[in-house]
C-alpha positions as a LaTeX table, in Angstrom:
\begin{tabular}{lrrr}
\hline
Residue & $x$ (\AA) & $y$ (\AA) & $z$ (\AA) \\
\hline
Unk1 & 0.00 & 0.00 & 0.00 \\
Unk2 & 2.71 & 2.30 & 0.04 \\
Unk3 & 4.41 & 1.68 & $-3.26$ \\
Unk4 & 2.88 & 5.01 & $-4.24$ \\
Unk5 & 2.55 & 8.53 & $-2.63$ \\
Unk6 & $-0.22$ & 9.65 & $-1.08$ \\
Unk7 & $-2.96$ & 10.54 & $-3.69$ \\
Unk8 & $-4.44$ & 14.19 & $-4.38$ \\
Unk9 & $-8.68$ & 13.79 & $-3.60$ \\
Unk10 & $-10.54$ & 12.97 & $-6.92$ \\
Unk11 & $-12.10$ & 16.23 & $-8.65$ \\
Unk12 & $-15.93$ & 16.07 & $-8.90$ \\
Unk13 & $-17.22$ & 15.21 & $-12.61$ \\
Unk14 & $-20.22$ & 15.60 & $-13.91$ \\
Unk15 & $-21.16$ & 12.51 & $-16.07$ \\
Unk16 & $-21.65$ & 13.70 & $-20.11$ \\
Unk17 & $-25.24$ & 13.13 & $-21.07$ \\
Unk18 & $-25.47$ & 11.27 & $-24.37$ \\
Unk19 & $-28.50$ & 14.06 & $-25.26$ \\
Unk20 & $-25.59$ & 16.70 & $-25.31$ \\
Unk21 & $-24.48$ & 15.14 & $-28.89$ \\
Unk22 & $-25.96$ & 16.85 & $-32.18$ \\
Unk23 & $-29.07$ & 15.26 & $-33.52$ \\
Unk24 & $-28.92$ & 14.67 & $-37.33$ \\
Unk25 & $-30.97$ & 16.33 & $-39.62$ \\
Unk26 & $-34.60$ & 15.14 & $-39.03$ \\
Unk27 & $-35.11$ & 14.07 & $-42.72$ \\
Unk28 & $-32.02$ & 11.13 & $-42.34$ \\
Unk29 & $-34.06$ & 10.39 & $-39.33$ \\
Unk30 & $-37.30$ & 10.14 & $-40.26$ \\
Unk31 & $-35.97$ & 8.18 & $-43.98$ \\
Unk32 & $-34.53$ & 5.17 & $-41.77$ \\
Unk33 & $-30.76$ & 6.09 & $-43.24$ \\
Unk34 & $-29.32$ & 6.15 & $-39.90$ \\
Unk35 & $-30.08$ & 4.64 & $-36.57$ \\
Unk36 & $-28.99$ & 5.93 & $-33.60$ \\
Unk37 & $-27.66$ & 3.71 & $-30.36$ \\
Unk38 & $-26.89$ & 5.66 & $-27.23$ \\
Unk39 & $-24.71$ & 4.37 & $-24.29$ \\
Unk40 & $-26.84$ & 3.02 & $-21.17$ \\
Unk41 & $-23.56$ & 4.45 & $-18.63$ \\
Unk42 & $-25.63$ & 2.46 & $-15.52$ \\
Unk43 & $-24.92$ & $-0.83$ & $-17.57$ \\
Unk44 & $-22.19$ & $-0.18$ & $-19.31$ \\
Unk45 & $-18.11$ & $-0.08$ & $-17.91$ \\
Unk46 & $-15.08$ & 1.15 & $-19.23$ \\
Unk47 & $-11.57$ & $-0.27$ & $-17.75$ \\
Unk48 & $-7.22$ & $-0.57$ & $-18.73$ \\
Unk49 & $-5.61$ & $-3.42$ & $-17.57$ \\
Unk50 & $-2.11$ & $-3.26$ & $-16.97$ \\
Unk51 & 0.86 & $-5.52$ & $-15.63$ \\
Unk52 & 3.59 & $-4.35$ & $-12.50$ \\
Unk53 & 6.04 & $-5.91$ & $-10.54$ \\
Unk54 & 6.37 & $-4.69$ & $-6.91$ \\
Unk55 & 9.00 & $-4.88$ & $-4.81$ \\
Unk56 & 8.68 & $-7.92$ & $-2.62$ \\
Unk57 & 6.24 & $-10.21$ & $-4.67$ \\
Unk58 & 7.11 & $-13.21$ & $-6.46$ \\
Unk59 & 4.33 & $-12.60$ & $-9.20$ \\
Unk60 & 3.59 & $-9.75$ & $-11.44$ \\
Unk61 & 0.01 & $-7.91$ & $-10.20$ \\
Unk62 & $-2.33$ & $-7.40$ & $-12.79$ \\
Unk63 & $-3.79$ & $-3.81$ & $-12.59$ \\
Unk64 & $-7.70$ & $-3.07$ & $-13.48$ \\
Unk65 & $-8.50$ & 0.34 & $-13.51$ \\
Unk66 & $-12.17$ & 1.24 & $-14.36$ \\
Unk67 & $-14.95$ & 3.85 & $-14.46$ \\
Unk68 & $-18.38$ & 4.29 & $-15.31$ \\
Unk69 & $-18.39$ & 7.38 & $-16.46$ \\
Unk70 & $-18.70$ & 6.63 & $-20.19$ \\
Unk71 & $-21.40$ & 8.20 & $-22.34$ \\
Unk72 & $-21.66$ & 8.12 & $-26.25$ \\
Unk73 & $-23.87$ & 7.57 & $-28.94$ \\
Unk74 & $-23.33$ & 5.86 & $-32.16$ \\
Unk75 & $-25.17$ & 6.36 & $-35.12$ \\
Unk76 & $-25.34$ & 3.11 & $-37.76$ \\
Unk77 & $-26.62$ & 3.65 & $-41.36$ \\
Unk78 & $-28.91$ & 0.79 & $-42.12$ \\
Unk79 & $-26.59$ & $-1.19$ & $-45.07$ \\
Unk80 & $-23.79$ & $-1.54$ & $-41.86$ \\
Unk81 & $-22.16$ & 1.25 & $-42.53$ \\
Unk82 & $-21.80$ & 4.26 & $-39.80$ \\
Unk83 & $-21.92$ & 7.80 & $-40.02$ \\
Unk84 & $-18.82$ & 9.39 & $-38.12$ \\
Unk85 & $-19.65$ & 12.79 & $-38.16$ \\
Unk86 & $-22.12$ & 12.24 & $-35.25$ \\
Unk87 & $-20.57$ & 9.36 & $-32.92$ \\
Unk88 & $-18.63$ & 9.62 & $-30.29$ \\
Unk89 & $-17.94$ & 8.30 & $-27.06$ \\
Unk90 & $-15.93$ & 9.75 & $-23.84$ \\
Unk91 & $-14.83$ & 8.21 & $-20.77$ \\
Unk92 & $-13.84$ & 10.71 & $-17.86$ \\
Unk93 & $-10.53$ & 9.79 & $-17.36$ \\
Unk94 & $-10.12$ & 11.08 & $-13.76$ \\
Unk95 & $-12.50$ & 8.43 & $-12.34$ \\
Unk96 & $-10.58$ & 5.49 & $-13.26$ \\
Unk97 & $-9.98$ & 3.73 & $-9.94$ \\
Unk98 & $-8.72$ & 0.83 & $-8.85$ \\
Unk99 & $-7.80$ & $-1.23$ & $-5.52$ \\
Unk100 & $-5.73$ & 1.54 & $-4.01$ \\
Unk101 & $-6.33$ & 5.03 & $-3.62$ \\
Unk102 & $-2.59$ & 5.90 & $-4.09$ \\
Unk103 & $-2.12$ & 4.02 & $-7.47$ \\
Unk104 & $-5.13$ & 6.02 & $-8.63$ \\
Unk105 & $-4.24$ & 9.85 & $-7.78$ \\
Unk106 & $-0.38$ & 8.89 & $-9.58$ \\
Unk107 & $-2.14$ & 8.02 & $-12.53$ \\
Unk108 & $-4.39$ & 10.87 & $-12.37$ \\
Unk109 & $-1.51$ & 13.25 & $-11.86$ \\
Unk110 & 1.37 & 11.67 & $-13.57$ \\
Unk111 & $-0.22$ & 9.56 & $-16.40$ \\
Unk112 & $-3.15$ & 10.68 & $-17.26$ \\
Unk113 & $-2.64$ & 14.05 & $-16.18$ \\
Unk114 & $-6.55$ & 14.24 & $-15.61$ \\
Unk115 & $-6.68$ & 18.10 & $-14.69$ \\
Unk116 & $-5.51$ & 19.42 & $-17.82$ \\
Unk117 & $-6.80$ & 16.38 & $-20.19$ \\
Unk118 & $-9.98$ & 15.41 & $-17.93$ \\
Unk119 & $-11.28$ & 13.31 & $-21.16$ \\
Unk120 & $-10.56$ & 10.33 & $-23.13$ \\
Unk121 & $-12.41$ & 10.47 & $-26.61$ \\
Unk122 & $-13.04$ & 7.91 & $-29.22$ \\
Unk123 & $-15.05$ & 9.10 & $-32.28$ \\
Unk124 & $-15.62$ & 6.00 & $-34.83$ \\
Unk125 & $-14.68$ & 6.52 & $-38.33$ \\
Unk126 & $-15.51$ & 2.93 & $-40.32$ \\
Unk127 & $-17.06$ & $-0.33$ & $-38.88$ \\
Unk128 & $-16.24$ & $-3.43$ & $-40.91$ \\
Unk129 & $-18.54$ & $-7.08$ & $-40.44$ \\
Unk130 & $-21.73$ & $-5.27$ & $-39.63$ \\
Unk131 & $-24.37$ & $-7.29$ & $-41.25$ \\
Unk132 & $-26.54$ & $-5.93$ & $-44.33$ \\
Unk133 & $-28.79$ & $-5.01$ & $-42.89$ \\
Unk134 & $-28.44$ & $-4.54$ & $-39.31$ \\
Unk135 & $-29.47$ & $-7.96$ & $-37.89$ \\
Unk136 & $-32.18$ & $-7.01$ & $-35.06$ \\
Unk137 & $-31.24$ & $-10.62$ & $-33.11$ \\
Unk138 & $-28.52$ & $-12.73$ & $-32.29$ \\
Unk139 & $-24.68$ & $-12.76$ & $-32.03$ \\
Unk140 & $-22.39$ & $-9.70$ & $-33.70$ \\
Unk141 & $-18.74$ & $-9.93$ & $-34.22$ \\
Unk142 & $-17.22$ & $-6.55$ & $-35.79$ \\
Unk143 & $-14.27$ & $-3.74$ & $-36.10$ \\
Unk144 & $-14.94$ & $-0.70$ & $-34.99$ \\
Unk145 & $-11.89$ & 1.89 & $-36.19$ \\
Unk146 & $-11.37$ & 5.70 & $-34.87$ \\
Unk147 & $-9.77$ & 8.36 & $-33.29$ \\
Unk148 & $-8.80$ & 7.60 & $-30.05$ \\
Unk149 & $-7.43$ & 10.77 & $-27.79$ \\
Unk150 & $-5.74$ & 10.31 & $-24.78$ \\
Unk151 & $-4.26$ & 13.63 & $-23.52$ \\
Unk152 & $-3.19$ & 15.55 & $-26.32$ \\
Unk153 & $-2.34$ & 12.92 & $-28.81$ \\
Unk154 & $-5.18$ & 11.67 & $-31.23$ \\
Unk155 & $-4.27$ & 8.17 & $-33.16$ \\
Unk156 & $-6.00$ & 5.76 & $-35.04$ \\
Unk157 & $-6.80$ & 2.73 & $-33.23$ \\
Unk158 & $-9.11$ & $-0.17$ & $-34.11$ \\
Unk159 & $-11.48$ & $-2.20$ & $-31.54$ \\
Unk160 & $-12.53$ & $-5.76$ & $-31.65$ \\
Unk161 & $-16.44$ & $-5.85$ & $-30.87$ \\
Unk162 & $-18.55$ & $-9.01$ & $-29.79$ \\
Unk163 & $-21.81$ & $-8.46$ & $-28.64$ \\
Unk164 & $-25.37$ & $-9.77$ & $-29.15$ \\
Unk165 & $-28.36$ & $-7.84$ & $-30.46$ \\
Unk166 & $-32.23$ & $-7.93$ & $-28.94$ \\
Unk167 & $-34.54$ & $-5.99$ & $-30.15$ \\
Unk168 & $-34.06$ & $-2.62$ & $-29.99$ \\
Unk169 & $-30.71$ & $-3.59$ & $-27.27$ \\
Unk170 & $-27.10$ & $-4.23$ & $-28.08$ \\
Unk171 & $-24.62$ & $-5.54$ & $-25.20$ \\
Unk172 & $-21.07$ & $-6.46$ & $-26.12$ \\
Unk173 & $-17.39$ & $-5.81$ & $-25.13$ \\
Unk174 & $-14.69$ & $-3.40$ & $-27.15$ \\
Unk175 & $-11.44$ & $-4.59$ & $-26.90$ \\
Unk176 & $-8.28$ & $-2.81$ & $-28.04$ \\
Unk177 & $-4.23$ & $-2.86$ & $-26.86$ \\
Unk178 & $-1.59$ & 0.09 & $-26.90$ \\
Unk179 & 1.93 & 0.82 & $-25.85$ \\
Unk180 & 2.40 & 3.46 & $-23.28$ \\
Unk181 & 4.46 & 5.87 & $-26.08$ \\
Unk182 & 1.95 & 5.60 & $-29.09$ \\
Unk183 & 0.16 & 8.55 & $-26.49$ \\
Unk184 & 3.49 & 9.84 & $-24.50$ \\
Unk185 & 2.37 & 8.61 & $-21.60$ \\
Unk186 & 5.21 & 7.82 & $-18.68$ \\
Unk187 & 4.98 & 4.66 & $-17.48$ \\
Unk188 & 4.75 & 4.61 & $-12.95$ \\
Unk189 & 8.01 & 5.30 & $-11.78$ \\
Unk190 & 8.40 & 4.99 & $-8.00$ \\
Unk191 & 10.61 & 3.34 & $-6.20$ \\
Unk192 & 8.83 & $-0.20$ & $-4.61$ \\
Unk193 & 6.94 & $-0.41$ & $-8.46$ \\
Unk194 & 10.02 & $-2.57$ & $-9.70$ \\
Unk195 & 8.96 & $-2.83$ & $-13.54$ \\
Unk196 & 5.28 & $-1.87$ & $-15.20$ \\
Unk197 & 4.84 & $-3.82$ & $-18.76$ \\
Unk198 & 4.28 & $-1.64$ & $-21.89$ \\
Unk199 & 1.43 & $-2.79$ & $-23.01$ \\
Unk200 & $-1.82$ & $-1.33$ & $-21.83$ \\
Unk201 & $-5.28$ & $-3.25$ & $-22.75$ \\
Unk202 & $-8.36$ & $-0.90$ & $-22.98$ \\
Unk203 & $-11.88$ & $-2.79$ & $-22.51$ \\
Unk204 & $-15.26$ & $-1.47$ & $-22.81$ \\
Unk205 & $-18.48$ & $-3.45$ & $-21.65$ \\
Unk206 & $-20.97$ & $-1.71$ & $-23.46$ \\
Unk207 & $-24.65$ & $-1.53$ & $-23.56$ \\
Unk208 & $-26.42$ & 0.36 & $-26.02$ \\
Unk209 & $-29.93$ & 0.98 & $-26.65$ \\
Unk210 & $-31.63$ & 2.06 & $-30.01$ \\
Unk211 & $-33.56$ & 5.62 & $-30.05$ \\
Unk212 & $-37.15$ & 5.85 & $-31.03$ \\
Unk213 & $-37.33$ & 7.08 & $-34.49$ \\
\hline
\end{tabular}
């Protein structure tokens, strides 16, 4: 517990509301081009997993950071396709926690650097394997590509999606990997952390629902 200084309180976030993202034009709507899935945040759970060595263990420690203060909406065009000028998603970085308090506030002042870059934003440009048309039951298996920004550095990144589809409900996990220098960030340094791997898996349970035309 005290491989890391004492942590700086959390700031106070107020959750994004999905509503806050532009509507399209009403005619797109109302033609059945597009159909629009917003994030359910009470059901849905965004996390990084990473792998450290401390001082005094024989094993490695796997690390689980994760937050439920995720919000987005996605908007699908019905041959599969998606339309990326209106979906995005944002996780508030500063309320990524995990089992100790002290890890949390060095990643939120170090890392993540949370005050100045309070966001992490993904905003999908292409989707590949979506079904034509969108299936409205069973099991989905797709790529979901974007801009992923994580401080000040915006990169393309690609997600693996599996998921199922009911109705007018989606539920699935994102899954994507990084290195801690595709975004500049500095890996823990202190001195009872004795080595932190490089790579850093990013995981989002996600459960969307489908607007009302």
């Amino acid at each position: 517990p005290t491989a890391y200084p004492p942590a700086e309180p959390a700031e106070a976030v107020t959750p994004t509301d999905p509503a806050a993202y532009p509507d399209p034009a009403g005619e797109n709507i109302a033609s059945g081009d597009l159909v629009r899935f917003d994030l359910v945040p009470d059901e849905s759970e965004a996390r990084y997993l990473i792998t450290e060595q401390l001082a005094g263990r024989d094993l490695p420690n796997d690390v689980i950071g994760t937050t439920k203060q995720v919000a987005g909406v996605i908007y699908l065009t019905s041959d599969g396709g998606l339309d990326a000028n209106q979906s995005k998603f944002v996780i508030q970085a500063g309320t990524l926690a995990t089992d100790q308090d002290r890890r949390d506030g060095y990643v939120r002042q170090n890392t993540l650097q949370t005050s100045t870059y309070p966001e992490i934003i993904f905003v999908p440009t292409a989707v590949s394997g979506l079904d034509n048309p969108l299936t409205v039951s069973g099991e989905v298996s797709f790529v979901l590509t974007g801009q992923l920004t994580i401080r000040d550095v915006t990169k393309e990144e690609s997600w693996e999606v599996t998921g199922t589809v009911d109705g007018d409900t989606a539920k699935g996990t994102a899954k994507t990997a990084l290195k801690f220098a595709d975004f500049n960030l500095s890996k823990p340094s202190v001195p009872v952390v004795l080595s932190v791997e490089d790579n850093i898996r990013l995981e989002i349970e996600l459960t969307l629902r489908r607007a009302a035309n």
